[in-house]
N, C-alpha and C positions, 0 to 999 in steps of 0.2 A: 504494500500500500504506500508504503514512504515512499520509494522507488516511484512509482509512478506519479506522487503528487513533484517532486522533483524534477524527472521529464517531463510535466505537464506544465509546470514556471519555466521550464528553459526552452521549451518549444514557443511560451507566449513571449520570451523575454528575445528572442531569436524572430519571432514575427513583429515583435515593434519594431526590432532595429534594421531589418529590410521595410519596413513602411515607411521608416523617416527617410533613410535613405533614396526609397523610390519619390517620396514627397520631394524631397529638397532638390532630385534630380527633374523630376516634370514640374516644381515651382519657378527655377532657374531657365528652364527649355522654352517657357512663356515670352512672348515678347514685353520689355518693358512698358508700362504703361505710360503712354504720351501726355505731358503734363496742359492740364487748360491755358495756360497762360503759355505753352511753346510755343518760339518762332524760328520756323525754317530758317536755316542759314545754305546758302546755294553752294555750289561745289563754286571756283571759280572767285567770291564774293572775296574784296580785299580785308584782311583783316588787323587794321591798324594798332592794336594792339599789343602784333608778334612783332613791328618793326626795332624795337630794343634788342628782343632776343633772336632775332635771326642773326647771325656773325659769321664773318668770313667764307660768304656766298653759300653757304650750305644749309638747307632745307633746315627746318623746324619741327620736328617730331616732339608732341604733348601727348604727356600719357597722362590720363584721368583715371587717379587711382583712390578708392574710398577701402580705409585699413583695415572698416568692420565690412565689408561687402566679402565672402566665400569665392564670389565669380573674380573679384580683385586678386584675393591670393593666392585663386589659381592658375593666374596667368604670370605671377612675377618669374618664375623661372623662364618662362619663355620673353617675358619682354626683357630679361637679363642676357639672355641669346642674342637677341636684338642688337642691344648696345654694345654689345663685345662683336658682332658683326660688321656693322654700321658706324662706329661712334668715329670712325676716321671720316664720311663724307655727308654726314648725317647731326645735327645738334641736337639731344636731347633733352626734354626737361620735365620736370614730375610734377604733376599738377593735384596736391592732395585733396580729397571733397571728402570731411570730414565733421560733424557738430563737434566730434571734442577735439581739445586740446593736441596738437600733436606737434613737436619740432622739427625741424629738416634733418638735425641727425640725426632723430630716433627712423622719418622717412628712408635717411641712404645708409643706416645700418640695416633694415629689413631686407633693402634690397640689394646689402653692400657693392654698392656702385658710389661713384663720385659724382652727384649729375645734382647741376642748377634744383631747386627745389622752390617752387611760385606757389604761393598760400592766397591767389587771386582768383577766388570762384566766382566772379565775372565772368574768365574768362570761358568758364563754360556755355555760357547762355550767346558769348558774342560769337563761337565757335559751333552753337548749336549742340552742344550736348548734352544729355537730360539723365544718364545713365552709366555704370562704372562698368567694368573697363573699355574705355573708349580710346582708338588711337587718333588723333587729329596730326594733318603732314599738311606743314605750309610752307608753300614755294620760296625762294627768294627774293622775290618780287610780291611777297606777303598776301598772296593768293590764297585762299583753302584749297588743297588738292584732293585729297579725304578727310572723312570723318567715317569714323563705322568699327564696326568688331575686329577683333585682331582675328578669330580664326570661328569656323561654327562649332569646333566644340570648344565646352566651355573650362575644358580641361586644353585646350591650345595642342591637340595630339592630330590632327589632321593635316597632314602638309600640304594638300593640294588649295586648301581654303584658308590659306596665312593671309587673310586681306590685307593688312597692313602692310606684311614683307611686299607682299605684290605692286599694292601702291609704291612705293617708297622706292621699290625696284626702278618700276615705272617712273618714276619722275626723275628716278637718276638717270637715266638711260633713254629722257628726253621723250619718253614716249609719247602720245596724247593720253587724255584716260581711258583708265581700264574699265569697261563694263563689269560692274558685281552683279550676285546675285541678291534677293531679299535680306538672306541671313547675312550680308556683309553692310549694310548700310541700315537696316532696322535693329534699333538698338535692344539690344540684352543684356540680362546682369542686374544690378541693383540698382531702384532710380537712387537720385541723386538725395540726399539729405536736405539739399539747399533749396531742390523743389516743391512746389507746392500743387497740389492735383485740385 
Protein backbone atom coordinates (compact mmCIF):
# COMPACT_ATOMS: atom_id res chain seq x y z
CA UNK A 1 0.00 0.00 0.00
CA UNK A 2 2.81 2.49 0.98
CA UNK A 3 4.48 1.52 -2.38
CA UNK A 4 2.00 2.53 -4.23
CA UNK A 5 0.65 5.73 -2.54
CA UNK A 6 4.55 6.68 -3.36
CA UNK A 7 4.38 5.82 -7.12
CA UNK A 8 1.12 7.52 -7.14
CA UNK A 9 2.96 11.25 -5.75
CA UNK A 10 5.75 10.61 -8.18
CA UNK A 11 3.66 9.88 -11.08
CA UNK A 12 1.55 13.34 -10.02
CA UNK A 13 4.64 15.09 -9.12
CA UNK A 14 6.25 13.87 -12.72
CA UNK A 15 2.96 15.08 -14.43
CA UNK A 16 3.01 18.76 -13.08
CA UNK A 17 6.55 19.02 -14.20
CA UNK A 18 5.95 18.02 -17.93
CA UNK A 19 2.65 20.46 -17.71
CA UNK A 20 4.66 23.51 -16.69
CA UNK A 21 7.13 22.62 -18.81
CA UNK A 22 4.72 22.14 -21.83
CA UNK A 23 2.97 25.47 -20.49
CA UNK A 24 5.89 27.63 -20.53
CA UNK A 25 6.97 26.11 -23.99
CA UNK A 26 3.36 26.88 -25.81
CA UNK A 27 3.14 30.24 -23.49
CA UNK A 28 6.48 31.43 -25.16
CA UNK A 29 5.59 29.97 -28.81
CA UNK A 30 2.57 32.73 -28.76
CA UNK A 31 3.15 35.66 -30.49
CA UNK A 32 3.67 38.67 -28.27
CA UNK A 33 0.93 40.76 -27.70
CA UNK A 34 0.86 44.04 -29.75
CA UNK A 35 0.66 46.98 -27.29
CA UNK A 36 -2.41 49.73 -27.86
CA UNK A 37 -0.51 52.44 -27.96
CA UNK A 38 2.26 50.67 -30.61
CA UNK A 39 3.71 52.53 -33.58
CA UNK A 40 5.10 50.86 -36.53
CA UNK A 41 8.43 51.82 -37.00
CA UNK A 42 9.36 51.13 -41.00
CA UNK A 43 12.26 49.15 -42.15
CA UNK A 44 14.35 51.97 -43.81
CA UNK A 45 12.91 54.85 -41.31
CA UNK A 46 16.06 57.02 -40.18
CA UNK A 47 16.72 56.63 -36.61
CA UNK A 48 18.24 59.77 -35.19
CA UNK A 49 18.92 58.49 -32.00
CA UNK A 50 21.64 55.72 -33.14
CA UNK A 51 23.63 58.76 -34.79
CA UNK A 52 26.07 58.82 -31.31
CA UNK A 53 26.50 55.33 -31.24
CA UNK A 54 27.17 54.37 -34.76
CA UNK A 55 31.36 54.67 -34.88
CA UNK A 56 33.77 54.07 -37.25
CA UNK A 57 31.35 53.25 -40.24
CA UNK A 58 30.14 50.06 -38.85
CA UNK A 59 26.48 49.03 -38.44
CA UNK A 60 24.77 49.21 -35.04
CA UNK A 61 23.41 46.03 -33.69
CA UNK A 62 20.92 46.76 -30.37
CA UNK A 63 20.16 43.90 -28.49
CA UNK A 64 16.92 44.32 -26.34
CA UNK A 65 17.50 42.38 -23.53
CA UNK A 66 14.97 42.02 -20.34
CA UNK A 67 17.09 39.89 -17.36
CA UNK A 68 13.73 38.50 -15.88
CA UNK A 69 12.39 37.41 -19.55
CA UNK A 70 13.27 33.13 -19.97
CA UNK A 71 13.19 33.93 -23.88
CA UNK A 72 16.17 36.61 -22.95
CA UNK A 73 18.33 34.18 -21.25
CA UNK A 74 17.96 31.86 -23.62
CA UNK A 75 19.25 33.59 -26.30
CA UNK A 76 22.50 35.10 -24.42
CA UNK A 77 24.79 32.22 -25.55
CA UNK A 78 23.89 32.71 -28.82
CA UNK A 79 23.90 36.41 -29.01
CA UNK A 80 27.60 35.93 -27.21
CA UNK A 81 28.32 33.88 -30.72
CA UNK A 82 27.27 36.91 -32.33
CA UNK A 83 29.60 39.26 -30.98
CA UNK A 84 32.72 37.10 -30.89
CA UNK A 85 31.79 36.60 -34.69
CA UNK A 86 30.89 40.16 -35.64
CA UNK A 87 32.36 42.49 -33.16
CA UNK A 88 35.39 43.40 -35.77
CA UNK A 89 32.73 44.98 -38.52
CA UNK A 90 29.60 45.19 -36.59
CA UNK A 91 29.04 47.63 -33.19
CA UNK A 92 27.40 46.24 -30.50
CA UNK A 93 25.30 47.42 -27.76
CA UNK A 94 22.92 46.13 -24.92
CA UNK A 95 19.96 47.73 -24.47
CA UNK A 96 18.59 46.42 -20.81
CA UNK A 97 14.40 46.78 -20.49
CA UNK A 98 14.01 46.11 -17.05
CA UNK A 99 11.50 47.76 -13.96
CA UNK A 100 14.36 46.88 -11.52
CA UNK A 101 17.23 48.07 -10.63
CA UNK A 102 20.15 46.64 -12.68
CA UNK A 103 23.84 48.19 -13.41
CA UNK A 104 25.92 47.73 -16.62
CA UNK A 105 28.39 45.52 -14.86
CA UNK A 106 26.03 43.38 -13.28
CA UNK A 107 24.47 43.47 -17.47
CA UNK A 108 28.33 42.55 -19.01
CA UNK A 109 29.05 40.01 -16.30
CA UNK A 110 25.97 37.98 -17.21
CA UNK A 111 26.96 38.00 -20.51
CA UNK A 112 30.64 38.45 -19.97
CA UNK A 113 31.33 40.53 -22.91
CA UNK A 114 32.64 44.18 -22.96
CA UNK A 115 30.00 45.94 -24.92
CA UNK A 116 28.54 49.75 -24.42
CA UNK A 117 25.43 49.10 -22.04
CA UNK A 118 22.37 52.04 -22.94
CA UNK A 119 19.61 52.15 -19.92
CA UNK A 120 17.52 54.32 -22.68
CA UNK A 121 14.17 52.48 -23.06
CA UNK A 122 13.05 55.07 -25.52
CA UNK A 123 14.98 53.70 -27.50
CA UNK A 124 12.74 50.81 -27.87
CA UNK A 125 9.41 52.51 -28.82
CA UNK A 126 11.74 54.88 -31.45
CA UNK A 127 13.12 51.53 -32.92
CA UNK A 128 9.63 49.91 -32.67
CA UNK A 129 10.16 47.28 -30.38
CA UNK A 130 7.46 46.04 -27.85
CA UNK A 131 9.09 42.64 -26.95
CA UNK A 132 12.57 40.85 -25.53
CA UNK A 133 14.74 39.55 -27.28
CA UNK A 134 14.68 41.73 -30.13
CA UNK A 135 17.72 42.37 -32.59
CA UNK A 136 17.50 45.90 -34.10
CA UNK A 137 20.71 46.57 -37.11
CA UNK A 138 21.06 50.16 -38.10
CA UNK A 139 22.93 51.02 -41.05
CA UNK A 140 25.58 53.65 -41.19
CA UNK A 141 23.67 56.09 -42.47
CA UNK A 142 21.31 55.45 -39.40
CA UNK A 143 18.79 53.79 -41.29
CA UNK A 144 16.62 50.68 -39.52
CA UNK A 145 17.61 47.76 -41.60
CA UNK A 146 15.98 45.04 -39.18
CA UNK A 147 14.04 44.63 -36.40
CA UNK A 148 12.68 41.10 -35.44
CA UNK A 149 13.67 37.77 -33.64
CA UNK A 150 17.00 36.52 -33.75
CA UNK A 151 16.05 32.96 -34.70
CA UNK A 152 12.32 30.91 -34.57
CA UNK A 153 13.28 29.00 -31.97
CA UNK A 154 13.36 30.25 -28.88
CA UNK A 155 16.16 28.25 -27.68
CA UNK A 156 18.24 30.03 -30.88
CA UNK A 157 19.19 26.17 -32.14
CA UNK A 158 17.94 26.55 -35.62
CA UNK A 159 20.45 27.65 -38.19
CA UNK A 160 18.67 28.01 -41.01
CA UNK A 161 16.40 30.98 -39.29
CA UNK A 162 19.24 33.09 -37.59
CA UNK A 163 17.33 36.29 -38.65
CA UNK A 164 19.52 38.54 -37.31
CA UNK A 165 22.98 36.75 -38.49
CA UNK A 166 21.03 36.84 -41.81
CA UNK A 167 20.24 40.44 -41.70
CA UNK A 168 23.58 41.65 -40.46
CA UNK A 169 25.05 39.29 -43.20
CA UNK A 170 23.02 41.06 -45.51
CA UNK A 171 23.82 44.53 -44.89
CA UNK A 172 27.52 43.67 -44.71
CA UNK A 173 27.73 42.23 -47.94
CA UNK A 174 25.72 45.38 -49.34
CA UNK A 175 22.83 43.30 -50.11
CA UNK A 176 19.24 44.90 -50.52
CA UNK A 177 16.83 43.31 -47.83
CA UNK A 178 16.36 40.01 -47.17
CA UNK A 179 12.73 38.94 -47.22
CA UNK A 180 11.68 37.20 -43.69
CA UNK A 181 9.21 35.14 -42.96
CA UNK A 182 6.31 35.88 -40.12
CA UNK A 183 8.31 34.27 -37.36
CA UNK A 184 11.38 36.69 -38.04
CA UNK A 185 9.68 40.16 -37.88
CA UNK A 186 6.52 39.22 -35.47
CA UNK A 187 7.78 39.74 -32.22
CA UNK A 188 8.10 36.86 -29.52
CA UNK A 189 9.27 36.58 -26.05
CA UNK A 190 8.36 38.76 -23.36
CA UNK A 191 6.56 42.07 -23.82
CA UNK A 192 8.36 44.80 -22.72
CA UNK A 193 7.97 45.98 -18.85
CA UNK A 194 7.80 49.46 -20.18
CA UNK A 195 4.74 48.69 -22.08
CA UNK A 196 1.46 49.21 -21.57
CA UNK A 197 -1.53 47.11 -23.35
Amino acid sequence: MRKKIVLAWLALLFLGIVTLFWYNEWKYSLPTPVPESYQAVATGTVIKAAQPMVQNKQPLFLHFFNPDCPCSRFNTTYFKKLVKKYEHVARFVIVPMSKKPITAEEIRSRFDLSLPVIFDTSLARTCGVYSTPQAVIIDTSYHLYYRGNYNKSRYCTDTQSNYAEIALEALLNQRPHVQFDKYALQAYGCQLPTCTQ
